[in-house]
C-alpha positions in Angstrom: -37.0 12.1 9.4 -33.1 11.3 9.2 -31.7 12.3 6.2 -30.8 10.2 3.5 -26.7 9.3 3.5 -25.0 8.4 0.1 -21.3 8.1 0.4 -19.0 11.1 -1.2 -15.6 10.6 -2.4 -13.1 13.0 0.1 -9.5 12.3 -1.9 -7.6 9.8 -4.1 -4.5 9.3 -2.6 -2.2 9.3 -5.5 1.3 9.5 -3.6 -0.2 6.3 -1.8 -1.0 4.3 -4.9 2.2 5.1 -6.5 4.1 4.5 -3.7 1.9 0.5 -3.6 2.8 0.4 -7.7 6.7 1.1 -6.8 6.5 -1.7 -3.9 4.7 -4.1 -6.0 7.4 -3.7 -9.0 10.5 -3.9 -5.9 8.7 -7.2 -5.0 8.6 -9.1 -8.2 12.5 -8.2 -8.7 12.9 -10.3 -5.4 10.2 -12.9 -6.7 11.7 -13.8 -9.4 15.5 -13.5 -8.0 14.2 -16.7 -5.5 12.7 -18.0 -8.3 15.9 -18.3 -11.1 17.8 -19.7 -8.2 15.4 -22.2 -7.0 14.8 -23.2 -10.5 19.0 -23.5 -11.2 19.0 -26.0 -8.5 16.3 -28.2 -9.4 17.7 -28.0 -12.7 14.2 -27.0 -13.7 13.7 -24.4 -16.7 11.1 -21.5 -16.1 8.1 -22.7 -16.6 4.2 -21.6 -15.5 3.4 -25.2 -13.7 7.0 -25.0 -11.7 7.0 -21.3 -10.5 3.2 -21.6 -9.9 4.0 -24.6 -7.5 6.6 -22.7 -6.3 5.0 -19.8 -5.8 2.2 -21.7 -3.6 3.8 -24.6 -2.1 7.2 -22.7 -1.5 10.1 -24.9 0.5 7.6 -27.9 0.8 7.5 -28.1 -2.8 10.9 -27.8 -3.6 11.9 -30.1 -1.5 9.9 -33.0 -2.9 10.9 -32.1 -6.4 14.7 -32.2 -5.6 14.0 -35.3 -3.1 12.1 -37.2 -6.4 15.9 -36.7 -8.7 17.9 -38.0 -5.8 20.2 -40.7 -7.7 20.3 -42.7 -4.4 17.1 -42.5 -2.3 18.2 -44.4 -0.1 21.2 -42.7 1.1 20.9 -39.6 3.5 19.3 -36.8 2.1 23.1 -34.5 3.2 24.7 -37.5 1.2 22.1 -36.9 -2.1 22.6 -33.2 -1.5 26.1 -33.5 -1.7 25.8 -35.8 -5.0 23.9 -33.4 -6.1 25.7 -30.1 -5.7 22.8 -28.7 -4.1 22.1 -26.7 -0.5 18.3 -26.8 -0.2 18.8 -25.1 3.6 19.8 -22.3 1.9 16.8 -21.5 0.4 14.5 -22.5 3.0 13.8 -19.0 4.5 14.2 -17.4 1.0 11.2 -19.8 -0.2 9.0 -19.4 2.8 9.6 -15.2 2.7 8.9 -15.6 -0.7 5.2 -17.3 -0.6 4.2 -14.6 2.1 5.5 -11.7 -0.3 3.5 -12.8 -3.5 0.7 -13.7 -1.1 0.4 -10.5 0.3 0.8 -8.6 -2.9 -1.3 -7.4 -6.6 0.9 -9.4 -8.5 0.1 -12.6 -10.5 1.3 -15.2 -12.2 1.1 -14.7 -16.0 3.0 -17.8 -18.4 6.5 -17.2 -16.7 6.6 -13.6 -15.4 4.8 -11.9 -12.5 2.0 -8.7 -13.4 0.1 -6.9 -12.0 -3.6 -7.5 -13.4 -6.6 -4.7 -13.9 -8.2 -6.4 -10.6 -4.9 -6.3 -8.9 -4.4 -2.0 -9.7 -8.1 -1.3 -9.0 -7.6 -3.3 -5.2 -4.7 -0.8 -4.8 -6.7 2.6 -5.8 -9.6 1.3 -4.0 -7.2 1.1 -0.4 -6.2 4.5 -1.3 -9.7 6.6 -2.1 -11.2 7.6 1.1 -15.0 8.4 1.3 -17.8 9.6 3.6 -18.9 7.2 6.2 -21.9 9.6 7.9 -24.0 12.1 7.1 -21.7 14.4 9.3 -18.7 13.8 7.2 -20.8 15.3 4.4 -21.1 18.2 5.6 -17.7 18.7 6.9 -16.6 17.6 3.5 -19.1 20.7 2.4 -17.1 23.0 5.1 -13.9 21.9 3.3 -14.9 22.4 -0.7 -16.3 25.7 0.7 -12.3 26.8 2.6 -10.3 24.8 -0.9 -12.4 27.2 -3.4 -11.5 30.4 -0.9 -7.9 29.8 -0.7 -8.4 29.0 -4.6 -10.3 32.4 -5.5 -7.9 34.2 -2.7 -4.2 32.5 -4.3 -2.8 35.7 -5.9 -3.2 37.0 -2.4 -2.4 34.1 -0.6 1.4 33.9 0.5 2.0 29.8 1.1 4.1 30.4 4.3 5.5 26.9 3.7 7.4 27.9 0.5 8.8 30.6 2.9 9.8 27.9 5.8 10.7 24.4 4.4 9.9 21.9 6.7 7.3 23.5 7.8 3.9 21.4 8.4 1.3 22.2 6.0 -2.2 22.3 6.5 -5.5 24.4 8.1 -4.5 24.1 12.0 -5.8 25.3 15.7 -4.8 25.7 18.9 -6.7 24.5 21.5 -6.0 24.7 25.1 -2.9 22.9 25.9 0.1 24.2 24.4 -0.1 21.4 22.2 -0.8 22.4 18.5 -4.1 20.0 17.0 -4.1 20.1 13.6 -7.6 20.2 11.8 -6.2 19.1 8.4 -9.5 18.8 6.6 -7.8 20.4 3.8 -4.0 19.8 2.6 -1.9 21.6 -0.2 -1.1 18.8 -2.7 1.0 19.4 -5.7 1.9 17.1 -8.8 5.8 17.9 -8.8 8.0 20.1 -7.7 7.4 22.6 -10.2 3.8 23.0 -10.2 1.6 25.5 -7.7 0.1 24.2 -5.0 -4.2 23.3 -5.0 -5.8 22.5 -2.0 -7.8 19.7 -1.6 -10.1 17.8 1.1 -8.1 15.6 3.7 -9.9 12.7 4.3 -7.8 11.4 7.8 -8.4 15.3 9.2 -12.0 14.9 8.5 -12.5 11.0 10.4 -10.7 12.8 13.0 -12.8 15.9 13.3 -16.1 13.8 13.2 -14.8 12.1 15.6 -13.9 14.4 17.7 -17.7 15.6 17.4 -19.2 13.1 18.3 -16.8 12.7 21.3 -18.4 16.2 22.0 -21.6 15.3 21.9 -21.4 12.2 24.1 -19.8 14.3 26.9 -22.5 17.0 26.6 -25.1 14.1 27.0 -23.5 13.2 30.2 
């Protein structure tokens, strides 16, 4: 009888879900930089119904809003520009870079500014917690606890040769039989800043990778 899998949690990848938060906030400064200036030149206040049109519709949209205050429609649209003293063009890659931006991001419209919602921050830690996919991975996952609570009970005695050497790579690594180091990271140091010690935790790429490598193994053997 297999045994029963029920996913685990390997690691929350905190660095990652900061570094998602910080791109997020760096995208709604450029959002709504294309937005004030599309909105100056349809002479358009901010408003939710505008910069959600905007938002969704991009160039396509502004374009029939401006074409809709032309004050001769039927003169050239260069000519109505002109009249104007508006450069639509201008904005055309702006608009369309825009839509693809907010599109692919967390944030959302809310009244007149962009935010990031409580659905929007949990689709961002979920990309960045990593769990068991196999029974396997538990148990390497097991193997890696077990090595994070040695180096853990064993710190006072444990010199972090990587404080000695910066720039060194940390990690648990091996050396197989090409003079080509593989790393093994099923556990990595991980600190909170600068100032605090280093704890070592389970790495959840190294231990896809040694699974994988495993069951690479164990095809060939078959053969």
């Amino acid at each position: 009888m297999s045994e029963k899998f029920a996913p685990r949690i390997i690691e929350v990848d905190y660095n990652g879900i900061e570094s998602r938060i910080r791109k997020n906030e760096d995208l709604k400064k450029s959002i709504i930089s294309v937005l004030v200036k599309a909105e100056r030149m349809l002479d358009e206040k901010p408003s939710n119904e505008v910069r959600k049109r905007l938002l969704s519709r991009g160039y396509q949209y502004f374009l029939e809003t401006i074409e809709n205050k032309f004050p001769f429609p039927k003169a050239s649209n260069s000519e109505n520009y002109r009249l104007l003293g508006v450069d639509p063009p201008s904005l055309e890659r702006s608009l369309q870079n825009m839509v693809n931006q907010f599109n692919g991001s967390e944030l959302s419209l809310s009244g007149t500014d962009l935010v990031m919602t409580n659905q929007g921050k949990a689709s961002i830690e979920n990309d960045f917690t990593y769990f068991t996919q196999n029974v396997k991975q538990n148990e390497i996952l097991d193997f890696a606890l077990k090595i994070c609570n040695i180096l853990k009970e064993n710190e006072k005695n444990f010199i972090d040769y990587c404080d000695l050497h910066p720039g060194a790579p940390k990690g648990v690594s091996w050396h197989g039989n090409s003079n080509v180091e593989q790393k093994f990271l099923i556990v990595k140091p991980e600190r909170k800043d600068i100032d605090s010690e280093y704890k070592y935790v389970p790495f959840a790429r190294g231990i896809y990778h040694v699974e994988n490598k495993l069951q690479r193994s164990l095809q060939l053997t078959k053969k």
